[in-house]
C-alpha positions in Angstrom: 0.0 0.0 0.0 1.2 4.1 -0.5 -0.5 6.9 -0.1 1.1 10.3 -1.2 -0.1 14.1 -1.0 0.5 15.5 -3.9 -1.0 19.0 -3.2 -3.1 20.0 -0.4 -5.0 23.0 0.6 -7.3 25.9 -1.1 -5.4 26.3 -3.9 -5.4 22.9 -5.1 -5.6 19.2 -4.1 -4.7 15.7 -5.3 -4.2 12.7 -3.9 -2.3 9.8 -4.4 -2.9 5.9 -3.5 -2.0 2.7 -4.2 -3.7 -0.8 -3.0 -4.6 -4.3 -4.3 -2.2 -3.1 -7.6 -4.6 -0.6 -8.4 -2.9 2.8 -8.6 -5.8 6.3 -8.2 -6.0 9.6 -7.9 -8.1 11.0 -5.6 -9.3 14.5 -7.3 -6.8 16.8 -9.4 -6.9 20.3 -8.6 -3.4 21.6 -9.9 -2.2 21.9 -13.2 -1.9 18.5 -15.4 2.0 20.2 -16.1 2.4 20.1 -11.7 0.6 16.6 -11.2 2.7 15.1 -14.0 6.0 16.4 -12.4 4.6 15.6 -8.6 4.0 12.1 -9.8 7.7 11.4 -11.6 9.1 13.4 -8.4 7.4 10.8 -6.5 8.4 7.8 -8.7 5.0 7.3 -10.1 5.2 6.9 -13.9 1.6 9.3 -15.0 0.8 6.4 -17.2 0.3 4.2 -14.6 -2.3 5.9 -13.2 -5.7 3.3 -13.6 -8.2 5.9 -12.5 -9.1 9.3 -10.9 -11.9 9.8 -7.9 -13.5 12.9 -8.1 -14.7 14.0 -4.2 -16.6 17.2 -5.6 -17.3 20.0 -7.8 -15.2 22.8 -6.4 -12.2 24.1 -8.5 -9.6 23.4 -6.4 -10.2 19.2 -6.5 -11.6 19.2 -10.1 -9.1 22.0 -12.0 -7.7 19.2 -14.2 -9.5 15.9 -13.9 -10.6 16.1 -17.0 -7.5 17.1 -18.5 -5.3 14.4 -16.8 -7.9 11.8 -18.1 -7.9 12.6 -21.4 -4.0 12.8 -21.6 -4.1 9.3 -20.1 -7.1 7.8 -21.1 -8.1 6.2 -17.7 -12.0 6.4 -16.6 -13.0 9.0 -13.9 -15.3 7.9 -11.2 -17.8 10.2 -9.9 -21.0 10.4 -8.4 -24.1 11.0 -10.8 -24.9 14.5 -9.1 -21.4 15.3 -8.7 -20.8 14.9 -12.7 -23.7 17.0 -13.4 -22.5 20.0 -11.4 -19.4 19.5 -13.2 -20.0 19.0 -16.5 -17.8 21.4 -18.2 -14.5 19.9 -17.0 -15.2 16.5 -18.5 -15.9 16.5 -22.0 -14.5 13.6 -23.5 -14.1 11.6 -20.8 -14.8 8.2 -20.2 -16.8 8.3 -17.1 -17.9 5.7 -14.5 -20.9 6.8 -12.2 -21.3 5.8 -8.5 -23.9 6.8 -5.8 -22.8 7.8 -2.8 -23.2 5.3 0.6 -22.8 2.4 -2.5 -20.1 0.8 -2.2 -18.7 -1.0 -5.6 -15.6 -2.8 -7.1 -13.2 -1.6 -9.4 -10.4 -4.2 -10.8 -9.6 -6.1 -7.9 -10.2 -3.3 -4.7 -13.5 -2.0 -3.1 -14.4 2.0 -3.2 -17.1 3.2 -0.7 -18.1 6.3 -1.3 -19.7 7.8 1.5 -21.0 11.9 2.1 -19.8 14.3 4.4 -20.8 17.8 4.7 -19.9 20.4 2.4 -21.1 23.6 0.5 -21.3 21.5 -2.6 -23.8 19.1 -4.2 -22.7 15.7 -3.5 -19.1 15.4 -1.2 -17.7 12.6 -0.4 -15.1 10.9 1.1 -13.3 7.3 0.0 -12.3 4.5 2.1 -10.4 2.0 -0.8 -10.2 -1.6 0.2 -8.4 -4.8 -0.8 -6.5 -7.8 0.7 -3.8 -5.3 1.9 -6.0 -3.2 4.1 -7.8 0.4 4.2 -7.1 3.3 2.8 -9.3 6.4 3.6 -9.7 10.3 3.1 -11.9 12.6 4.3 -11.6 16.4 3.9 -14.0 19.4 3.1 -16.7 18.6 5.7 -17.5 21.0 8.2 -19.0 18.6 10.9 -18.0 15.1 11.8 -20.6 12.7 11.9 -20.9 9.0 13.1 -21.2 8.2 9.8 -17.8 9.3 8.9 -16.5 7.8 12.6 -17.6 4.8 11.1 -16.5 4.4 7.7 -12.8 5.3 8.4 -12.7 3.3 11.4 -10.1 0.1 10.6 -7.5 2.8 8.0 -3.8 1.6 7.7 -3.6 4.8 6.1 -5.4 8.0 5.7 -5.5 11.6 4.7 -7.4 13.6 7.0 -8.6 17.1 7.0 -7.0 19.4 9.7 -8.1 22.9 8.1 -7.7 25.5 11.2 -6.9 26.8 14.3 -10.1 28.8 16.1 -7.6 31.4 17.7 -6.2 32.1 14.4 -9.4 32.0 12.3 -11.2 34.2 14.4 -8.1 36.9 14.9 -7.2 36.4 11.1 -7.7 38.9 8.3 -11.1 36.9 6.6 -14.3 38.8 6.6 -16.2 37.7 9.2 -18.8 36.0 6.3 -16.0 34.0 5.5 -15.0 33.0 8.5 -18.6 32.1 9.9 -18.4 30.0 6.1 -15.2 28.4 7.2 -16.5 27.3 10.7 -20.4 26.2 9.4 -21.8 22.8 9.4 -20.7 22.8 5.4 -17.1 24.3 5.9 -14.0 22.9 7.6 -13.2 21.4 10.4 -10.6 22.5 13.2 -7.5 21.2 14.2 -9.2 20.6 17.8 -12.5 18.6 15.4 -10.1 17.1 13.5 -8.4 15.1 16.7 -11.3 14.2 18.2 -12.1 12.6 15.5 -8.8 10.7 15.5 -9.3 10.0 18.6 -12.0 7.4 17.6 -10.4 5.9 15.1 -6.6 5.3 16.5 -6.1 1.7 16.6 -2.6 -0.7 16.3 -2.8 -1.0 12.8 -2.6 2.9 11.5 0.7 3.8 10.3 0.6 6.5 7.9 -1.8 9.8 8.7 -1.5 12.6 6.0 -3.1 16.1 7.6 -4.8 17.4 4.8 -5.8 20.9 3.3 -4.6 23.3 6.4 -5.1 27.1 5.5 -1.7 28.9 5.2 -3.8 31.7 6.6 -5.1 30.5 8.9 -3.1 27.4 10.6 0.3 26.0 10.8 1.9 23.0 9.7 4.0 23.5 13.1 0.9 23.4 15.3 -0.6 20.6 13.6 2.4 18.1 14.0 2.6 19.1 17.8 -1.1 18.7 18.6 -1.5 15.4 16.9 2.0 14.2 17.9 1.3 14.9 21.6 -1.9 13.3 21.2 -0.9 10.0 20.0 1.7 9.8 22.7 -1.0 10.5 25.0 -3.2 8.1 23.9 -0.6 5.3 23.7 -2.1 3.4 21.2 -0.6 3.8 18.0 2.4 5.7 16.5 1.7 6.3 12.5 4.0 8.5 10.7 2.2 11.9 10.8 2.9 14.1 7.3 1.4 17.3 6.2 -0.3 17.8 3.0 1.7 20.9 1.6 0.0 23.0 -0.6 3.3 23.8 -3.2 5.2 20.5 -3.3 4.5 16.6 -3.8 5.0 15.1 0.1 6.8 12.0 0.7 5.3 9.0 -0.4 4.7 6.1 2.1 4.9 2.9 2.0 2.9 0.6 4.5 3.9 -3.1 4.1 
């Protein structure tokens, strides 16, 4: 299994994964020019690439789906609504429609699709399964639910939103509509949300946790790795490798064995 961020954050987001010998992207919201060159600085030859998951409509995790299919003829999977809303960025694109809380197979791994809560038509996030274990990513919601508890309980790996800190939110320079936006039921969770919620799905067997799409404004990768750090030694339970999802640069790319 690997999992690697390949950009993360407001200006653009993609995500690597690799299980059961089945090789996805999860969204692409940067240029096809910086995912090509993110993958081969990552050793991941573009053309190997079987598929790309589309979470949901926004620009910055649908830029160049389309484009990056096209150029490598691979099928995008997205849900029926999600498609709809964004139409004009896959023209010419084979397309495979799911409905969200359906799981279904693809080659030789299982993709549940489930929804999470975001100013958007259809979100979702992903928990990819095969004989090598779980895989899941969650990020743009802005309320965890059991649901979610639930579906990424069991991840060897996962990329997990961790968007911003309250203090620096609410002192930051945002208008106060986008701030009230950010902190909604359909915007982002917190860094304080975000380990809570790991703190229901730590378990023995996690080993790689990507923190996903922080605001450069308004968080810091710093503060992210010493709240989440200090909390798994607290908790005593588990010890994954902790990266951030940069925004500018491909991180590393882990593999779990």
């Amino acid at each position: 299994m690997k999992i690697c961020s390949l950009a993360s954050g407001s200006k653009g987001n993609c995500l690597f994964i690799e299980t059961g010998g089945v090789r996805l992207l999860i969204d692409v919201g940067i240029s096809l020019k910086e995912t090509t060159a993110r993958l081969i600085s990552s050793n991941v030859e573009p053309d190997s690439i079987n598929a790309v998951l589309v979470t949901h409509e926004h620009i910055d995790h649908i830029r160049s789906v389309g484009a990056y299919a096209r150029r490598h003829k691979v099928p995008v999977l997205i849900s029926y609504a999600t498609r709809h809303a964004a139409e004009k960025y896959l023209t010419d694109v084979r397309l495979i429609e799911f409905e969200s809380s359906y799981s279904f197979t693809f080659r030789d791994i299982m993709i549940d699709p489930f929804p999470v809560s975001h100013d958007c038509c259809d979100p979702v996030g992903f928990v990819v399964e095969s004989t090598e274990g779980r895989i899941g990513t969650a990020t743009d919601f802005g309320i965890v639910t059991r649901l979610i508890r639930d579906k990424l309980k069991g991840c060897r790996a996962m990329n997990l939103e961790s968007n911003h800190d309250p203090e620096m939110l609410l002192n930051g320079p945002y208008p106060w509509n986008l701030k009230q936006r950010i902190k909604s039921r359909h915007g982002h969770i917190s860094n304080q949300e975000s380990l809570e919620l790991l703190h229901d799905l730590a378990h023995d067997r996690l080993e790689a946790l990507v923190m996903a799409h922080l605001s450069e404004i308004n968080n810091h990768p710093d503060k992210v790795i010493e709240t989440t750090s200090s909390f798994l030694r607290d908790q005593n339970c588990c010890a994954p490798r902790i990266v951030i999802g940069a925004q500018h640069k491909a991180g590393p790319l882990i593999e779990i064995i």
